[in-house]
PAKOL-28983 format. One record per atom (N, C-alpha, C): x, y, z. Coordinates in steps of 0.001 Angstrom, whole numbers, padded with zeros to 6 digits, always signed. Layout:
N
XYZ ...
***
This chain:
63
+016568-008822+005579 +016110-007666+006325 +015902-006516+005355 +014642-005954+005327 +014210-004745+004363 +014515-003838+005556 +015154-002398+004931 +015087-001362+005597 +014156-000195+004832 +013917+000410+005967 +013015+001172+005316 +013245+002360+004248 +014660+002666+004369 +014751+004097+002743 +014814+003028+001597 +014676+002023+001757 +014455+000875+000833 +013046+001058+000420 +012341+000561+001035 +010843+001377+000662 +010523+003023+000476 +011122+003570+000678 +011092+004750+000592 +011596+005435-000836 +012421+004966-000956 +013331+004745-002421 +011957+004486-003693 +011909+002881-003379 +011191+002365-004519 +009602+002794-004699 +009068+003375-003828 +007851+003916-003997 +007845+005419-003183 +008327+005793-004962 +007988+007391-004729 +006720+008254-005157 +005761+007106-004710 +004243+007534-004858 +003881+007999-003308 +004527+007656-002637 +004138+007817-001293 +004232+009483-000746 +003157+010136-000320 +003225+011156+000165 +002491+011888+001239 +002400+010774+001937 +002201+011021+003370 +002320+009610+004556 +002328+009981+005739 +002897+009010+006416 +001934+007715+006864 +000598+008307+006456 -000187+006969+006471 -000209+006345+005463 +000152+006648+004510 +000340+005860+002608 +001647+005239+003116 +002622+005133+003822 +003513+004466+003998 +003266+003671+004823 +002386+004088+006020 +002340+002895+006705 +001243+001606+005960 +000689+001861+005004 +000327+000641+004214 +000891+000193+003645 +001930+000866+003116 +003367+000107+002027 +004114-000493+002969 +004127-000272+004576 +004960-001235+005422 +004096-002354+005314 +002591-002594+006024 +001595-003455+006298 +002154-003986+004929 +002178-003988+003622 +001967-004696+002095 +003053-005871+002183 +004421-004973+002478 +005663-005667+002397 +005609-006542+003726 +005317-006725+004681 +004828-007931+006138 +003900-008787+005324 +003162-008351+004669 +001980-009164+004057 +003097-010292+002998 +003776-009892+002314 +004827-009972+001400 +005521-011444+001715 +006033-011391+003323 +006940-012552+003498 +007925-012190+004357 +007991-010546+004667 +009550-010263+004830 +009334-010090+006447 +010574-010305+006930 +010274-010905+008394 +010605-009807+009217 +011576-009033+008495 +012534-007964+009651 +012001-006769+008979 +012174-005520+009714 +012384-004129+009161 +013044-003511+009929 +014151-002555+009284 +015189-001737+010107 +014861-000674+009853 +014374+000427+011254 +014485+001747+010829 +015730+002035+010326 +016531+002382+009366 +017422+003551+009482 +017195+004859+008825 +016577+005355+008401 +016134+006514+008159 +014650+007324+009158 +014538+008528+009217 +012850+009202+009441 +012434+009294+008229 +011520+009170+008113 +010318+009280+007212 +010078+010632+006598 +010364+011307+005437 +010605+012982+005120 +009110+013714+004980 +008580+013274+005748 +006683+013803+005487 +006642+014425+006483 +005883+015402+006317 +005506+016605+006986 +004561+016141+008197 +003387+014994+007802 +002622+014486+009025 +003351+013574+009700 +004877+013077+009366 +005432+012092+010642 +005163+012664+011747 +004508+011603+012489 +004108+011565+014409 +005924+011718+014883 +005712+012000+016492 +006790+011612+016457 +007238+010622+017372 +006192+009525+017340 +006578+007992+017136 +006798+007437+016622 +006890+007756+014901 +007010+007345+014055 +007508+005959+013637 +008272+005315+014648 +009462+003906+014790 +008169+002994+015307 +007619+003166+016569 +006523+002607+016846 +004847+002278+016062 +004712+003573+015339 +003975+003335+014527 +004063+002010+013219 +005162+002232+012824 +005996+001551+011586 +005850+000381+011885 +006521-000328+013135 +006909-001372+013863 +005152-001800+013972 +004116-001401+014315 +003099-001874+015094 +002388-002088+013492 +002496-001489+012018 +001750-002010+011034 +002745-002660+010793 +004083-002987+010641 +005070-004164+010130 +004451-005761+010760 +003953-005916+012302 +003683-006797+012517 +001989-007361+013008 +000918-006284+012185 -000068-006939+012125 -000855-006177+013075 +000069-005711+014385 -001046-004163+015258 -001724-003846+014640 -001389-002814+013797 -002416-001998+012807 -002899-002409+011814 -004128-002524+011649 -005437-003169+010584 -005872-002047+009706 
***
């Protein structure tokens, strides 16, 4: 199970919340089966669905 300040951590290129939601889509692409929110996302454009958003490019929703 990847959590997400796990990604958040290792790519500190990311600086906004749609550049992350492709680094979620990358890591699903990857192999990895689970993702745990435990953190929000520290970007100024987080929606505030943000869990749903995440969740819907983790499993292929979002193209």
């Amino acid at each position: 199970m990847l959590k997400l300040s796990e990604i958040l951590v290792s790519r500190k290129d990311i600086d906004r919340f749609d550049e992350l939601l492709t680094a979620v889509q990358d890591v699903a692409r990857s192999g990895e089966r689970f993702l745990r929110m435990d953190v929000k996302p520290p970007y100024p454009d987080t929606p505030d669905n943000w869990e749903d958003q995440l969740e819907a490019a983790f499993s292929g929703l979002i193209r």
